[in-house]
PASEBA-1860 file (N, C-alpha, C; in nm, 3 decimals):
! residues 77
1> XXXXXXXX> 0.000/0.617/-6.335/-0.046/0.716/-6.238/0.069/0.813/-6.209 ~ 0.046/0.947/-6.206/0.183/1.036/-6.232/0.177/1.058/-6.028 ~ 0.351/1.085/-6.025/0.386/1.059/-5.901/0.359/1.191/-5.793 ~ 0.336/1.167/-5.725/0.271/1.280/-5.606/0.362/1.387/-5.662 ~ 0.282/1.513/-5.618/0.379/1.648/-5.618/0.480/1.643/-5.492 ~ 0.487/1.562/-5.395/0.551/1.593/-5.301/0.710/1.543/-5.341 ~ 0.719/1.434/-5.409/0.794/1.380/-5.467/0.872/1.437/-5.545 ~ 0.834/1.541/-5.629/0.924/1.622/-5.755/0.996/1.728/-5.691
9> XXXXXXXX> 0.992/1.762/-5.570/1.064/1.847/-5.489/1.079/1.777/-5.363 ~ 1.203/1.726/-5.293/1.194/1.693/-5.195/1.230/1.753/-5.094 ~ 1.223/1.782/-4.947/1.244/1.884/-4.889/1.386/1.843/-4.875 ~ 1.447/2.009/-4.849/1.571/1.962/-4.775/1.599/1.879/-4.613 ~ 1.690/1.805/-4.601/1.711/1.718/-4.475/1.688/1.804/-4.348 ~ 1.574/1.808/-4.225/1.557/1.893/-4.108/1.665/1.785/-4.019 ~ 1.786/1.858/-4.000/1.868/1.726/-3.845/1.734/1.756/-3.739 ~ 1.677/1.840/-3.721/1.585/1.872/-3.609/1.465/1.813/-3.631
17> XXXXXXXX> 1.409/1.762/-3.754/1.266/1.676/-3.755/1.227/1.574/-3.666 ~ 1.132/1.578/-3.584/1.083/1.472/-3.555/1.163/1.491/-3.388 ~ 1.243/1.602/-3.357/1.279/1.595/-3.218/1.271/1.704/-3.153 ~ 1.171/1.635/-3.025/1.145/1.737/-2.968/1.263/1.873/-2.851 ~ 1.214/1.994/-2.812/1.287/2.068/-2.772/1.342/2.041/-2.628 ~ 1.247/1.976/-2.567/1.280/1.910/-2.428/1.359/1.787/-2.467 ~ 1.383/1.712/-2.573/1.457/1.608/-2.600/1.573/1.636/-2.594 ~ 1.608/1.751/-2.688/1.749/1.810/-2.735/1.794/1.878/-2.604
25> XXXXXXXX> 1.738/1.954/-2.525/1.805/1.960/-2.404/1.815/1.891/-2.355 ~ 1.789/1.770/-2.309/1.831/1.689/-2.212/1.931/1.628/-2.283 ~ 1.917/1.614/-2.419/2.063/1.536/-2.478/2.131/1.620/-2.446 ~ 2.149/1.750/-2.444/2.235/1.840/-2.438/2.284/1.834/-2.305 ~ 2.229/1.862/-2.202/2.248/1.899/-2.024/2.367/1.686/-2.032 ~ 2.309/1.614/-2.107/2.379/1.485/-2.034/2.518/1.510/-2.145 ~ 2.526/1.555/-2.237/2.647/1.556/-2.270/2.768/1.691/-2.246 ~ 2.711/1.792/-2.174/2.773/1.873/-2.201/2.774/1.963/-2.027
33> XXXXXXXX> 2.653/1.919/-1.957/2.624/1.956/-1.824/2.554/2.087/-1.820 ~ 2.540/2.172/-1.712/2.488/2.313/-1.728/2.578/2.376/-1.724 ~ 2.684/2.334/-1.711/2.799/2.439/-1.682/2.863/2.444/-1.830 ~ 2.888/2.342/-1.912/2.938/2.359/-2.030/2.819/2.411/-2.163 ~ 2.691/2.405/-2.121/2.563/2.507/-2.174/2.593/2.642/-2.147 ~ 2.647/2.722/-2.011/2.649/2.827/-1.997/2.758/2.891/-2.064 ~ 2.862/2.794/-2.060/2.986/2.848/-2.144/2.944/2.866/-2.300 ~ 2.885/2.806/-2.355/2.881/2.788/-2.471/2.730/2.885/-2.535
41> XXXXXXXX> 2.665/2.923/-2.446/2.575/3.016/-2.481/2.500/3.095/-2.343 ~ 2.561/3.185/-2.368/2.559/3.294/-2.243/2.381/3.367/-2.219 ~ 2.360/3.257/-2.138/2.170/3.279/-2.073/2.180/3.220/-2.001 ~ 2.066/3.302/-1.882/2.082/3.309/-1.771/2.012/3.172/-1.686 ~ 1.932/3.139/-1.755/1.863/2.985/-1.750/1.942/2.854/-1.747 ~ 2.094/2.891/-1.800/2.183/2.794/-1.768/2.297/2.813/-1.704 ~ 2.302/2.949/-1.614/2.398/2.968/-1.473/2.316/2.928/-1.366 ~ 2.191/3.049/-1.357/2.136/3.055/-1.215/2.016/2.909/-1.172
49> XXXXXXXX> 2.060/2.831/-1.112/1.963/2.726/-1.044/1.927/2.683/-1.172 ~ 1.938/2.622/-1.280/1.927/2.546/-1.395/1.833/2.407/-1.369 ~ 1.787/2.403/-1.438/1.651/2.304/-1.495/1.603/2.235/-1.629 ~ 1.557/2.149/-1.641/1.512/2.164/-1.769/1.382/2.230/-1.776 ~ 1.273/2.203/-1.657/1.173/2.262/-1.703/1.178/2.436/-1.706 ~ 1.215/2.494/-1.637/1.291/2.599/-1.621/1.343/2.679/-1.758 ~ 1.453/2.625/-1.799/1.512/2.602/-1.955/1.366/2.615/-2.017 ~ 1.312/2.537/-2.071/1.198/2.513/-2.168/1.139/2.607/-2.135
57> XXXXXXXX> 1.057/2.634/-2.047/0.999/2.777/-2.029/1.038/2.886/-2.111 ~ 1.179/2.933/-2.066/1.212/3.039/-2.096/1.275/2.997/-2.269 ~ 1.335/2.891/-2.328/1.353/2.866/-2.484/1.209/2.904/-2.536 ~ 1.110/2.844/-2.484/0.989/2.857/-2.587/0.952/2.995/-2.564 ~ 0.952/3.062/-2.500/0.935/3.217/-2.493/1.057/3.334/-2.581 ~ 1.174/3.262/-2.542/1.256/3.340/-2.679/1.319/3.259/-2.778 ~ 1.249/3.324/-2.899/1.323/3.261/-3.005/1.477/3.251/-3.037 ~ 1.548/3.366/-3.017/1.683/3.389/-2.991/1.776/3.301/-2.950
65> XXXXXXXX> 1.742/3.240/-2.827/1.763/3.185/-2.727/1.804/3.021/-2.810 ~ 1.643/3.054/-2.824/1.637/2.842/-2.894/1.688/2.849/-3.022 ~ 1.692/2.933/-3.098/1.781/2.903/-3.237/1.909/2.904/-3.164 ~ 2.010/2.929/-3.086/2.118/2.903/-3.084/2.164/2.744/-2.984 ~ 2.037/2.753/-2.891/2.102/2.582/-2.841/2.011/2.448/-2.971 ~ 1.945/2.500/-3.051/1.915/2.409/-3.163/2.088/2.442/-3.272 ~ 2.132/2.514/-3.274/2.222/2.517/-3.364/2.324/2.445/-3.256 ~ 2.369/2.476/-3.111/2.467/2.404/-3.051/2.453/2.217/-3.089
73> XXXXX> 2.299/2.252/-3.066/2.263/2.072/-3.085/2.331/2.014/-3.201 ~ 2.268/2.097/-3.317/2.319/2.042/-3.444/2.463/2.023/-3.461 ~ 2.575/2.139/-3.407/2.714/2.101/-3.416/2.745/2.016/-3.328 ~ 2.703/1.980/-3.209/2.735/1.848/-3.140/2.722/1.718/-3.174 ~ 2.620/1.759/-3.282/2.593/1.568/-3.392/2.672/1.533/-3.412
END
């Protein structure tokens, strides 16, 4: 029996598969706080009165935003 097509190409490795965006912030806020989020990526969701639900709101509304604390995530691995 010839082997699945999924098999003859395998995807490249996602570090982000399988985790969600409210996950990765909160890993993020416990390792790094809101104050070391704001330093490290300048939005306003992580100076003024900070949250996660707050946060999430405004990540899922800009893409901008969440590609760079998904990339902070990834260099913090």
């Amino acid at each position: 029996m010839p082997a699945p097509e999924s098999n003859k190409h395998p995807q490249t490795k996602n570090p982000l598969q399988g985790i969600t965006l409210e996950a990765l912030l909160i890993e993020l806020h416990a390792q790094v706080g809101w104050e070391g989020l704001a330093k490290r990526i300048d939005i306003n969701c992580f100076k003024q009165d900070p949250s996660i639900k707050s946060s999430l709101k405004f990540l899922r509304k800009t893409p901008w935003a969440r590609e760079k604390v998904e990339a902070l995530y990834i260099q913090l691995k």
